[in-house]
C-alpha positions as CSV (number, residue, x, y, z in Angstrom):
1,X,32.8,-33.4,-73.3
2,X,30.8,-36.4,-74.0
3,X,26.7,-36.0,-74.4
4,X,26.4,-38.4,-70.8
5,X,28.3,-36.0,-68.7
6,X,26.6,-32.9,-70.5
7,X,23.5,-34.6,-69.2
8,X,24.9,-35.3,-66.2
9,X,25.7,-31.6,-65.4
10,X,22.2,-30.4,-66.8
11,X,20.3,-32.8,-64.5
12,X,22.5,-32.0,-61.3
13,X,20.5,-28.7,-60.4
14,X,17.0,-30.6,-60.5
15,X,19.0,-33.9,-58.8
16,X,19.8,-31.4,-56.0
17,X,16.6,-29.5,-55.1
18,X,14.8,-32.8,-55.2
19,X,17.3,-34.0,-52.4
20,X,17.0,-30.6,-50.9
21,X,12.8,-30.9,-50.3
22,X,13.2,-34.4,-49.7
23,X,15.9,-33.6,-47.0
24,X,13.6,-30.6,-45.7
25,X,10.8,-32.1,-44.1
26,X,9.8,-28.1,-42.9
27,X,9.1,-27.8,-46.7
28,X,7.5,-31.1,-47.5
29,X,5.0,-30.5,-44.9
30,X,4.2,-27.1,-46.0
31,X,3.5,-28.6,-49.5
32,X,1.3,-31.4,-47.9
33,X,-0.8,-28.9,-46.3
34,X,-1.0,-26.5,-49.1
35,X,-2.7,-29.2,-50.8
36,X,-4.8,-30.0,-48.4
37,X,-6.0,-26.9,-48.5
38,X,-6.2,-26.7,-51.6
39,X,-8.3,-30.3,-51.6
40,X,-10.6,-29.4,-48.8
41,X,-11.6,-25.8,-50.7
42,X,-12.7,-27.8,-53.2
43,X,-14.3,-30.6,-51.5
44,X,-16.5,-27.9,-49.2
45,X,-17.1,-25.3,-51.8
46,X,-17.4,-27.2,-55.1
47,X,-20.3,-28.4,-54.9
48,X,-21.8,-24.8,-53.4
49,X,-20.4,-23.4,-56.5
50,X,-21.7,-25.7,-59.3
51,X,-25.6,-25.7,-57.5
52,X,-24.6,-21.5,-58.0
53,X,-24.0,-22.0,-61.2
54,X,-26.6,-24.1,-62.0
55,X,-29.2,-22.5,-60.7
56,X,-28.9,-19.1,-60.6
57,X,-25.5,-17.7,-62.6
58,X,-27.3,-19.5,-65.7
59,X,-30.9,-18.8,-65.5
60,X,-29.6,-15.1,-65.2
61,X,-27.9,-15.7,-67.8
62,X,-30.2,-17.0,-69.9
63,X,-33.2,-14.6,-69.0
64,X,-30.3,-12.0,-70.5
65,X,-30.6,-13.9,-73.6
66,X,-34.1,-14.7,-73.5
67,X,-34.8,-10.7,-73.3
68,X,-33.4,-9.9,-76.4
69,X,-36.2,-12.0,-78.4
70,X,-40.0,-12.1,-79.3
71,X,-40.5,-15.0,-77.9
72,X,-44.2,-17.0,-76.9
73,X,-42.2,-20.1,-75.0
74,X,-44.4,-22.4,-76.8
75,X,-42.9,-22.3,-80.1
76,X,-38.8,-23.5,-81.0
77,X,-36.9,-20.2,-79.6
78,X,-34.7,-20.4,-83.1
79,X,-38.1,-19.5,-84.4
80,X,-37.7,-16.2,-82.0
81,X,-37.3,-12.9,-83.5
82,X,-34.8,-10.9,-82.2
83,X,-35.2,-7.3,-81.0
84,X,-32.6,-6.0,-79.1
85,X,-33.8,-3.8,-76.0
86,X,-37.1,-3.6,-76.9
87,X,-38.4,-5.3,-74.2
88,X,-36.8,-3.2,-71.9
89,X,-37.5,-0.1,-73.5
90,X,-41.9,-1.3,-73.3
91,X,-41.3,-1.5,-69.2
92,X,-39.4,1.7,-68.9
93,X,-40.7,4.2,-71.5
94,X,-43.3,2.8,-73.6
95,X,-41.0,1.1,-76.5
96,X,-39.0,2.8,-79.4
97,X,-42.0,2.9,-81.8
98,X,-43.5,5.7,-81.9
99,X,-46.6,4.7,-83.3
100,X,-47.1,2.1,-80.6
101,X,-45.9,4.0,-77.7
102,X,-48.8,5.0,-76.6
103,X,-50.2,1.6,-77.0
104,X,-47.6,-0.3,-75.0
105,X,-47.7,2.8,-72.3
106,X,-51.0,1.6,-70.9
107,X,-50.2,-2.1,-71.5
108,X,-46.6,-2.7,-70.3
109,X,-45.5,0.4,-68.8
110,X,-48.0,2.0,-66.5
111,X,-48.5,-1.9,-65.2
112,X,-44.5,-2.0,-64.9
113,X,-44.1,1.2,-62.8
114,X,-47.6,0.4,-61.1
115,X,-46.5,-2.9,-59.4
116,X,-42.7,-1.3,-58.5
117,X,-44.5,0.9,-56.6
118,X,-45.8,-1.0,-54.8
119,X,-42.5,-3.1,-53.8
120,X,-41.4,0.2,-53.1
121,X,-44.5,0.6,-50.5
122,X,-43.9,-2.4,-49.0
123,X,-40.2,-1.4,-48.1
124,X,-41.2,2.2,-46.9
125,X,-44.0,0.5,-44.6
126,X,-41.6,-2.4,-43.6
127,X,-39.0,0.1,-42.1
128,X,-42.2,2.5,-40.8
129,X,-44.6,-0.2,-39.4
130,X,-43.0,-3.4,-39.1
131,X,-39.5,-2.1,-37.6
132,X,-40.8,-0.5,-35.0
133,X,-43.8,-2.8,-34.2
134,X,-41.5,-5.4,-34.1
135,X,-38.7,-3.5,-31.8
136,X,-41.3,-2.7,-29.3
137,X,-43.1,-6.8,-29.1
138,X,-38.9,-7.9,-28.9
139,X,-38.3,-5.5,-26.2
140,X,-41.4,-6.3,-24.4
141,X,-41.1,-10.1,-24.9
142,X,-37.3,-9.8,-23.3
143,X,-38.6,-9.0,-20.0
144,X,-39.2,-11.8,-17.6
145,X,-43.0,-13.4,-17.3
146,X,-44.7,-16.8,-16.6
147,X,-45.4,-18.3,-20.4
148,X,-42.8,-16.4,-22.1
149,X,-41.7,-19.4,-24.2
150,X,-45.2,-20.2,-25.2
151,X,-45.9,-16.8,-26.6
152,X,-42.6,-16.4,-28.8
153,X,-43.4,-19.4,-30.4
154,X,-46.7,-18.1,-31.0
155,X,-45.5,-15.2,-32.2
156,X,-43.2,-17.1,-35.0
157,X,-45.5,-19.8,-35.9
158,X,-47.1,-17.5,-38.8
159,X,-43.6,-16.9,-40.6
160,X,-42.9,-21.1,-40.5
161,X,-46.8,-21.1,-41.9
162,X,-46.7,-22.0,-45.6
163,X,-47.5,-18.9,-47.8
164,X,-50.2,-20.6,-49.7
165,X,-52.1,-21.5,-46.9
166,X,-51.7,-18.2,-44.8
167,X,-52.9,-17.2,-48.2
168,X,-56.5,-19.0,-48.5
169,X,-56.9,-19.0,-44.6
170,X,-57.1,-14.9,-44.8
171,X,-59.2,-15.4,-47.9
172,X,-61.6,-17.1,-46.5
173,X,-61.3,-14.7,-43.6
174,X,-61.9,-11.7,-46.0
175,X,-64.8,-13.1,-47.7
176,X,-67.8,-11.4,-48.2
177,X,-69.3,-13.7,-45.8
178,X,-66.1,-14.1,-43.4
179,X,-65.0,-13.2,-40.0
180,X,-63.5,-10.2,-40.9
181,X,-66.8,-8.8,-43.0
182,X,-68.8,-10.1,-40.1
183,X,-67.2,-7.9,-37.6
184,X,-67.1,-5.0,-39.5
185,X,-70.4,-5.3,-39.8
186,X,-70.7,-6.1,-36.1
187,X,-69.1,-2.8,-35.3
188,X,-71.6,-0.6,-37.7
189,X,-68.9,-0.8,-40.7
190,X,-69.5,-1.7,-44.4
191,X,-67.5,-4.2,-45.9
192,X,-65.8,-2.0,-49.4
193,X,-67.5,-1.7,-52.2
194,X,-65.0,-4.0,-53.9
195,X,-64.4,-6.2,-51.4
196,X,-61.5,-6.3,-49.2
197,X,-59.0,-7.5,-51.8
198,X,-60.3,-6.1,-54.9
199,X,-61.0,-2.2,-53.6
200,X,-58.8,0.2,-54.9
201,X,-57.9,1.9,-51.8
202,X,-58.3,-1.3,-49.3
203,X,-56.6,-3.8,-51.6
204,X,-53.3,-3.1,-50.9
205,X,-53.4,-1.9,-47.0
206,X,-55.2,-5.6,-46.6
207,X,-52.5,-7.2,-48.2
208,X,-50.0,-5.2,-46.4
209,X,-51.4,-6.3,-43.3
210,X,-51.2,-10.1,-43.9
211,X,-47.9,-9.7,-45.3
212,X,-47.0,-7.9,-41.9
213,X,-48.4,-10.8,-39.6
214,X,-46.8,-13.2,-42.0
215,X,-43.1,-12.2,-41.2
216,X,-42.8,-9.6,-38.5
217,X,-42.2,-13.0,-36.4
218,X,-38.7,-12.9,-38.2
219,X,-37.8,-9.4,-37.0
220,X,-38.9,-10.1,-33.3
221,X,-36.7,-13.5,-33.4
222,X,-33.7,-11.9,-34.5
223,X,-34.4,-9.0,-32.2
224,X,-34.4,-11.5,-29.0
225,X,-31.1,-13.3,-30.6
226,X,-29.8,-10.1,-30.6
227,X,-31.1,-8.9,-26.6
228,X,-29.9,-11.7,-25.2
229,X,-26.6,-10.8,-26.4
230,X,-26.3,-7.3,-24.3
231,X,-25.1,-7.9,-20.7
232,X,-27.6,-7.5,-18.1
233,X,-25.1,-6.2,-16.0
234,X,-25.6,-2.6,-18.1
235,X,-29.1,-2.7,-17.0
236,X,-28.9,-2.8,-13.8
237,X,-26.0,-0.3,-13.4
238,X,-28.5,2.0,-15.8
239,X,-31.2,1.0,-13.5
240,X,-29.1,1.8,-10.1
241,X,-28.5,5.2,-11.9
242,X,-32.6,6.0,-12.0
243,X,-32.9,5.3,-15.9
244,X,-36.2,4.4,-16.3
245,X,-37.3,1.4,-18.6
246,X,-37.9,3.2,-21.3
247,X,-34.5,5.3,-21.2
248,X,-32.4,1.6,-21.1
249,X,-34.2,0.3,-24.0
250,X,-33.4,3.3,-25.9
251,X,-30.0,4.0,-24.8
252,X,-28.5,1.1,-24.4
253,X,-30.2,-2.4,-25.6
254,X,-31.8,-0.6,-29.4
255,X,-27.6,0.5,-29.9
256,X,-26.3,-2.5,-29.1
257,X,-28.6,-4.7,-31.1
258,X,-28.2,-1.9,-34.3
259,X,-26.1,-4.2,-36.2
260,X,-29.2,-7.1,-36.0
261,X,-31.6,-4.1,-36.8
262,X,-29.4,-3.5,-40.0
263,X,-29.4,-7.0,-40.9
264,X,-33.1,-7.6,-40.9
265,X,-33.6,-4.4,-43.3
266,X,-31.3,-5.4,-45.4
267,X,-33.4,-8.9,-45.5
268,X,-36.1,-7.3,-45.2
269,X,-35.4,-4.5,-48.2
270,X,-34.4,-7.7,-50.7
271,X,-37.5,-9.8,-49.8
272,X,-39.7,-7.1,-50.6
273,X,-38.5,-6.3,-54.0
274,X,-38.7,-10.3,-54.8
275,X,-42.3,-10.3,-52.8
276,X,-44.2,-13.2,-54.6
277,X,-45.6,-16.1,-52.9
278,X,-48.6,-14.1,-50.8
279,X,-49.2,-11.8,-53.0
280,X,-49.8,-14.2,-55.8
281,X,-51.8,-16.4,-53.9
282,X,-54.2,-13.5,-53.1
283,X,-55.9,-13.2,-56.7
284,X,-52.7,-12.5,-58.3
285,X,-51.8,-9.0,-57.3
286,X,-55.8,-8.5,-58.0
287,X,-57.7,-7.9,-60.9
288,X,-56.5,-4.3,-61.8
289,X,-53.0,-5.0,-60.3
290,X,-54.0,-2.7,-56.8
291,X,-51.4,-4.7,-55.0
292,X,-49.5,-6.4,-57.7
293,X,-45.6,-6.9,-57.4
294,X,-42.5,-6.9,-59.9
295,X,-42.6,-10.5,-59.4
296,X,-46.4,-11.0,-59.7
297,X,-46.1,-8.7,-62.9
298,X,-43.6,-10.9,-64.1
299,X,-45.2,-14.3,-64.0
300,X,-48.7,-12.7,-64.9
301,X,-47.7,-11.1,-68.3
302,X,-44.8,-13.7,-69.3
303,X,-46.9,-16.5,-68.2
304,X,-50.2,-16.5,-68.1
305,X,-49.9,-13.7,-71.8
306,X,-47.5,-16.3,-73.2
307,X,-44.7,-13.0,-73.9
308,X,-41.6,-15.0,-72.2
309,X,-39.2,-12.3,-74.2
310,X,-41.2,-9.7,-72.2
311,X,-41.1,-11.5,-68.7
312,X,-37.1,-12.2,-68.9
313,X,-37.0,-8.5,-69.3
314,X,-39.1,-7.9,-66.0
315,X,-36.7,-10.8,-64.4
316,X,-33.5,-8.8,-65.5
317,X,-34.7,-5.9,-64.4
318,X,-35.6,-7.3,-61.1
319,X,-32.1,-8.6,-60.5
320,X,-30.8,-5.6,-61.5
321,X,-32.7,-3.5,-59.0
322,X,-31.8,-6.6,-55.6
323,X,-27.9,-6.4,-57.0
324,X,-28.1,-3.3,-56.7
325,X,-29.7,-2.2,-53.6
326,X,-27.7,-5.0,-52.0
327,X,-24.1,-3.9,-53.4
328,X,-25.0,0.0,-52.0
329,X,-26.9,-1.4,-48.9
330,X,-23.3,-3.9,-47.8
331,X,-20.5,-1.3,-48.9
332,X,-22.4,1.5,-47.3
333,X,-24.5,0.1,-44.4
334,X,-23.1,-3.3,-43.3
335,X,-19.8,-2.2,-44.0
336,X,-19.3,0.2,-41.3
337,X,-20.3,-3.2,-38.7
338,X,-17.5,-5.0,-40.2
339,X,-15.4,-2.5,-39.9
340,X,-16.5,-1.9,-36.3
341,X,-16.2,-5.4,-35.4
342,X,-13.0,-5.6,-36.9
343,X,-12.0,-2.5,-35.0
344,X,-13.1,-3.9,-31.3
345,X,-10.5,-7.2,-32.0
C-alpha cells in the first residue's frame, strides 16, 4: 500500500464528519449559537468581571499582603518589616509579646473591640428601632390621602442627601449654640456636659439618631415597592370578614412583604458593619471613640497614625466579618425565599 492511499484512508474519517456537520444544518446551528453564547457571556460580563477584579478581588488581596508587614505607607514597602499575624493578634488579644501586651491592650485592642461594638449596636437598634418605625410610616403611607406623593418623597429625600452634608447640617444643628441646644433649653433641659456629640452616654444615641433619619427612607421605599405588590382584593375580603386595620396589616400585608423585610436587614446588617461616611464626618467617631466604627477605626489609626500594616489588618478583618454574616445570612435566611419562590413556579 502506497503512503497516498494510507493517507487517503487516514483522512477519510475527518473528510466525513466534516461533510456530516456541513450536511447537518440541525448541528451547525447549534454550534452558531453555542458561540454566541459563549460571545455574548463575555461581551456582558467581561467587563463586570475585570472592574471586580480590579477593584475589589485585588485591593483584598493586597490588604492580605499589606497585613503581614510593619509598614508606615510613606516609606518603600520593600523597606517593610515583616511580622506575620501580629497585626491581627494587637486587634484581637493584645499582641504575642508579652511584655507589650498590656501596652497594645489599651492602644489597639480595647479601641478595636470598642468601635465593633458599636457596629454591633447599630445592627441590634436597626432591627429594634428602625424596622419597626419604618414598617409602621410604610404601612401608614399605603393608605390612600390627598398629598401622598409629596410626603414619600419627603420622606426619601434625606437618604439621596449626601452624607457629608447631612453630616455638617446636624452639626451645626447640635452646636452649643444650635437649634437643638436652644430647644432643649427652651423646654427647661441642659445641653450635656460634653456636648451632644462628645458625651459619653449622648454621643452615640445622637449619632444613632441621625444615622436613623438618614436611611430609614430606604426601608419605607422598599416597604411600599413591596405593598403595592399584595392584591387589594385580600383586603377587602379580610375587611368584609370584620378584620380590623390593624389585624390585615399584621396578617396578611407584613407576611407577604417578609421576603422585602429580609432583604432590607440583610442590606441593612452589611451597611452597618461598613458604617463610615456619617460617622466620620461627625468628629471622627469623637474624640474618645464614643461612637467610633470598624471602619472609622480603620482609617483613624492606619491613616491619620501612619500604621498602614495595622489598618489592612482592621480592613481584613472587616471583610471577613461582611463575608461572613452575608454567606450565613443568604444560605440560611434568603435561601428559604428562593426556595419558596422556586417552589410556587
Amino acid at each position: 500500500m502506497t503512503a497516498l492511499e494510507t493517507s487517503g484512508k487516514a483522512d477519510a474519517p475527518a473528510a466525513q464528519a466534516a461533510g456530516a456537520d456541513a450536511g447537518d444544518p440541525i448541528r451547525a446551528a447549534r454550534r452558531r449559537d453555542t458561540i454566541r453564547k459563549y460571545l455574548e457571556v463575555a461581551l456582558f460580563v467581561g467587563p463586570a468581571l475585570v472592574l471586580f477584579l480590579v477593584f475589589v478581588v485585588y485591593p483584598v488581596v493586597s490588604a492580605m499582603r499589606y497585613s503581614m508587614y510593619q509598614w508606615n505607607g510613606i516609606s518603600q514597602f520593600s523597606d517593610a518589616t515583616f511580622i506575620g499575624i501580629e497585626n491581627y493578634a494587637r486587634a484581637l488579644w493584645g499582641g504575642t509579646d508579652p511584655e507589650t501586651r498590656q501596652a497594645f491592650l489599651t492602644a489597639y485592642t480595647e479601641p478595636f473591640w470598642q468601635a465593633l461594638g458599636h457596629n454591633f449596636a447599630i445592627i441590634f437598634l436597626s432591627m429594634a428601632v428602625q424596622l419597626p418605625l419604618a414598617l409602621l410610616i410604610a404601612l401608614t403611607l399605603n393608605r390612600k390621602f390627598p398629598g401622598r406623593a409629596s410626603v414619600r418623597v419627603i420622606i426619601f429625600a434625606p437618604y439621596v442627601l449626601s452624607e457629608v452634608i447631612a453630616g455638617v447640617m446636624w452639626m451645626i444643628i447640635f452646636d452649643p449654640n444650635g437649634i437643638a441646644t436652644e430647644f432643649a433649653r427652651a423646654i427647661g433641659l441642659d445641653m450635656p456636659a460634653g456636648g451632644w456629640f462628645e458625651d459619653q452616654t449622648w454621643g452615640f444615641w445622637t449619632v444613632f439618631s441621625i444615622i436613623t433619619w438618614k436611611y430609614v427612607g430606604l426601608a419605607i421605599i422598599l416597604f411600599l415597592a413591596g405593598l403595592s405588590g399584595v392584591s387589594e382584593d385580600l383586603q377587602e375580603a379580610a375587611a368584609i370578614d370584620g378584620a380590623s386595620w390593624f389585624q390585615i396589616q399584621w396578617k396578611i400585608n407584613i407576611p407577604l412583604i417578609g421576603p422585602t423585610i429580609r432583604i432590607w436587614a440583610f442590606l441593612s446588617i452589611i451597611g452597618s458593619i461598613q458604617l463610615f461616611d456619617m460617622v466620620w464626618v461627625l468628629n471622627r467617631g469623637g474624640t474618645t471613640g464614643q461612637y467610633s466604627t470598624i471602619a472609622s477605626y480603620m482609617m483613624q489609626i492606619g491613616f491619620f497614625r501612619s500604621d498602614w500594616g495595622y489598618g489592612s489588618a482592621i480592613a481584613v478583618i472587616m471583610f471577613l466579618i461582611s463575608f461572613t454574616i452575608a454567606i450565613f445570612y443568604m444560605t440560611t435566611i434568603l435561601r428559604q425565599d428562593s426556595g419558596r419562590g422556586a417552589s410556587e413556579r
